[in-house]
C-alpha positions as MATLAB code, in Angstrom:
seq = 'XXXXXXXXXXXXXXXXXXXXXXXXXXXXXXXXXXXXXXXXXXXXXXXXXXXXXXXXXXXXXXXXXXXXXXXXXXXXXXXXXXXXXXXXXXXXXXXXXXXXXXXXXXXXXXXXXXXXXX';
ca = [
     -57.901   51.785   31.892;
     -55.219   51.170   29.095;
     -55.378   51.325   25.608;
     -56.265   48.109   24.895;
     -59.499   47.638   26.766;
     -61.053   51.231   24.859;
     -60.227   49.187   21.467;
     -57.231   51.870   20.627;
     -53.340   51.125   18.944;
     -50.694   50.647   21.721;
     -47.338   51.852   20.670;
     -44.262   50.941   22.671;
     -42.762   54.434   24.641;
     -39.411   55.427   22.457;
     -36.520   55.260   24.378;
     -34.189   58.511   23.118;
     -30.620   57.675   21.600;
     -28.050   59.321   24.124;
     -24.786   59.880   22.380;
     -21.588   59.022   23.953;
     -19.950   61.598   25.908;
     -17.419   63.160   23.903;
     -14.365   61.408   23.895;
     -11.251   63.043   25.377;
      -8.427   64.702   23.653;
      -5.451   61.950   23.336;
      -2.270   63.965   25.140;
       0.186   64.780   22.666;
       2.751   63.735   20.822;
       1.179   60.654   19.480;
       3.527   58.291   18.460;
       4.468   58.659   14.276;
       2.448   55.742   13.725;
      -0.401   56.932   15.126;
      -3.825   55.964   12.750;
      -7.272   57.590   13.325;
      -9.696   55.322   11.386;
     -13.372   56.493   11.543;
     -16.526   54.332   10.222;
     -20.352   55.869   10.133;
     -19.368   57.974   13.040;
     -21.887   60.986   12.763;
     -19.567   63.436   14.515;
     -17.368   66.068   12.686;
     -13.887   65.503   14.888;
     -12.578   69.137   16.230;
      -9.720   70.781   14.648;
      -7.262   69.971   17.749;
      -7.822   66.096   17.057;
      -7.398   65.791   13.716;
      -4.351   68.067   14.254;
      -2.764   65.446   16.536;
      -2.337   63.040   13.165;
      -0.384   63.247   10.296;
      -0.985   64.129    7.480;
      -2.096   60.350    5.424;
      -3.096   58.903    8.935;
      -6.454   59.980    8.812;
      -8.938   57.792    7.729;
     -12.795   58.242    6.580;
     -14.671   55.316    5.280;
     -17.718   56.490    3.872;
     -20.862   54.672    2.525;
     -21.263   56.545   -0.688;
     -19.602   57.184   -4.171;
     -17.582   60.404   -3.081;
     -18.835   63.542   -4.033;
     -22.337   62.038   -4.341;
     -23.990   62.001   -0.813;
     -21.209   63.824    1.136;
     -22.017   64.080    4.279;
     -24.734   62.283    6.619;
     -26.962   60.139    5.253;
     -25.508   59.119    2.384;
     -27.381   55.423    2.510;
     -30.500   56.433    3.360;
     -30.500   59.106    0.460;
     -29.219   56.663   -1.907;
     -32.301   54.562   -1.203;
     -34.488   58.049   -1.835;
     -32.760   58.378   -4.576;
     -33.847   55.211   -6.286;
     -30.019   55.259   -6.614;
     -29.266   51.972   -8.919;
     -25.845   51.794   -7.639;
     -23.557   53.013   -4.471;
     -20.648   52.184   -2.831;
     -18.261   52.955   -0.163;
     -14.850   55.287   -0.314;
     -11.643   55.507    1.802;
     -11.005   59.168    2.245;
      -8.601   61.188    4.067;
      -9.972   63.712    7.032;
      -8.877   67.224    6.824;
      -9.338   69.747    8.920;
     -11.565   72.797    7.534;
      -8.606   75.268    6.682;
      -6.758   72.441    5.087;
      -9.784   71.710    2.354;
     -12.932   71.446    1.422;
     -14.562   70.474    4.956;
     -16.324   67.412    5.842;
     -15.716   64.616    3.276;
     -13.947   66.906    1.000;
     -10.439   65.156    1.344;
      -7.964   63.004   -1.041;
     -10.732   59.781   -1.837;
      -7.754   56.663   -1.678;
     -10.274   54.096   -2.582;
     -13.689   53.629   -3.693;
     -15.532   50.514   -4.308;
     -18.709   50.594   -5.608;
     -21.986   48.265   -5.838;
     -25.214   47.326   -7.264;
     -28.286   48.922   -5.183;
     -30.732   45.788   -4.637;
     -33.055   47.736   -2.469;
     -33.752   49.884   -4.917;
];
């Protein structure tokens, strides 16, 4: 007997996200021109990896207007929100000691947008 033939809703099994394995450490020194660029990445990077960049070579974009929304999220609490406009900012990464924590670094560019889902 299956769902269907005793008249009931049939839902698809979920299959569970798996995150990626953590990535390894890159062996030091990185060359001076070294760039660490992250995107939506939903991982706070440890202390030891952000330490192997310099200082202005570490790059956050994030999908909000910086300090609104700081942290995860920040899209799907904009739509919440009823926010009537967002946008994205370039921020540096810094590790804890060094500032305010996660998305709490120098914002170097922000660009911002009308909300049409909202």
């Amino acid at each position: 007997m299956d769902c269907m033939s005793v008249n009931l809703h049939c839902y698809t099994p979920l299959i569970l996200f798996q995150p990626p394995m953590p990535f390894e450490t890159p062996t030091p020194p990185l060359p001076e021109n070294s760039l660490l660029v992250t995107a939506s990445f939903g991982r706070i990077l440890t202390p030891s990896m952000l330490g192997l960049f310099q200082r202005g070579r570490k790059l956050n974009v994030h999908p909000s207007l910086l300090p609104k929304y700081r942290g995860p999220a920040p899209i799907q609490w904009s739509i919440l929100c009823d926010e009537k406009e967002t946008g994205v900012c370039i921020t540096e990464m810094l590790r804890k000691n060094e500032g305010e924590g996660i998305d709490g670094g120098e914002v170097w560019g922000i660009e911002s947008l009308v909300c049409y889902f909202c």
